[in-house]
Every structure is written in structure tokens, then in C-alpha cells.
C-alpha positions as CSV (number, residue, x, y, z in Angstrom):
1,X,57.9,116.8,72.4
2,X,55.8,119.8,73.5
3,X,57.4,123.4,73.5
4,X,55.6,126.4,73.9
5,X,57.5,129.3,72.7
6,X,55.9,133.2,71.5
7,X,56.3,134.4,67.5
8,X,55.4,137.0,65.5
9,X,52.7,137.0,62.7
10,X,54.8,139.0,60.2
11,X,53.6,138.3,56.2
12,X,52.6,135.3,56.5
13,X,54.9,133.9,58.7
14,X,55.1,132.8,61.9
15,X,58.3,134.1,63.3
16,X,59.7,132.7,66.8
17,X,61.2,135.2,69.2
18,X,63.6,132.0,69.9
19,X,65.7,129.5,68.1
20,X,63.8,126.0,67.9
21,X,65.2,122.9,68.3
22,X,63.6,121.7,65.5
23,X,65.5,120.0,62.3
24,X,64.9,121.9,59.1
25,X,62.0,120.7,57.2
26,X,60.4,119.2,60.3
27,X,56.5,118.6,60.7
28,X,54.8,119.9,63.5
29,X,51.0,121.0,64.9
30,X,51.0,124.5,66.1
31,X,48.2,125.7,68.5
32,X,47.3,129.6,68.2
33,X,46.7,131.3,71.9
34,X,46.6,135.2,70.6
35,X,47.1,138.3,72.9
36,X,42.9,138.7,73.1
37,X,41.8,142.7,73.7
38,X,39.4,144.0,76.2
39,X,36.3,144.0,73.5
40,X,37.4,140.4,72.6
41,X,37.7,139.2,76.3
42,X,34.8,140.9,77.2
43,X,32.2,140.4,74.6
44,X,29.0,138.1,75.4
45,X,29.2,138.9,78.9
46,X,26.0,140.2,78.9
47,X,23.2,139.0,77.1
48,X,22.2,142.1,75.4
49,X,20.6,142.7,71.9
50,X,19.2,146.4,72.5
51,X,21.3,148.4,70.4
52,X,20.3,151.8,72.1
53,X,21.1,149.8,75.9
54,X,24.3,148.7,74.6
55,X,25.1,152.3,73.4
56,X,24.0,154.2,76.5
57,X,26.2,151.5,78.7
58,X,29.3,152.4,76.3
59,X,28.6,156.0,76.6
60,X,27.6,156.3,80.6
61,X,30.4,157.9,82.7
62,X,29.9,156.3,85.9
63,X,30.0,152.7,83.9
64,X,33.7,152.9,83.8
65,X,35.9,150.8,84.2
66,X,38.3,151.5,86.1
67,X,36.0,154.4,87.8
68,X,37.5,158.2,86.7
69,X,39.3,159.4,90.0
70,X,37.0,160.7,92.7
71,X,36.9,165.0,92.7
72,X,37.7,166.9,95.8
């Protein structure tokens, strides 16, 4: 059987939003697709190792993404 339901990592535990139809005490695999962030989606896209490049790019207005709204 495969099921894909979403849980909650809360102490420990994985907690399903959803009852399983699962008999108590039953063995399964579980695969771990987590919510990734920007930084994590986005890191390695560019192959940089220049800390003072990598710090003006962070820093540089008209890098960003989305652009800031235009001025009149």
C-alpha cells in the first residue's frame, strides 16, 4: 500500500494531520519530503566561493527578488 499523507514534527513524533488506516503496532517505511525555504531551495545555484561577492549580491538593491516597486 502507498499513502501519502502531511504530519507534524512535534517532540519527537511524527504526528499525521489525518487518521491512518494502519493497525496499531504496524511497520512501515516513511519517506521525509520537508517544506524547503528560499536559502535551502536556492543555495548552490551559483557557483560562488567569494565571500565579499556573495555579500555584495545579498546586500545589492536592484538584485531583488521580486524587484522593489518602480517610483513615480
Amino acid at each position: 500500500m502507498s499513502l501519502t499523507v502531511e504530519a507534524t514534527y512535534e517532540n519527537g513524533v511524527l504526528k499525521p494531520t489525518r487518521l491512518l488506516p494502519l493497525k496499531e503496532h504496524a511497520k512501515v517505511q516513511i519517506t521525509i519530503l520537508s517544506e524547503a525555504g528560499w536559502a535551502e531551495e536556492t543555495t548552490g545555484v551559483v557557483d560562488c566561493t567569494d565571500p565579499q561577492l556573495i555579500e555584495w549580491a545579498a546586500r545589492d538593491p536592484e538584485l531583488d527578488f521580486p524587484p522593489p516597486p518602480e517610483r513615480p
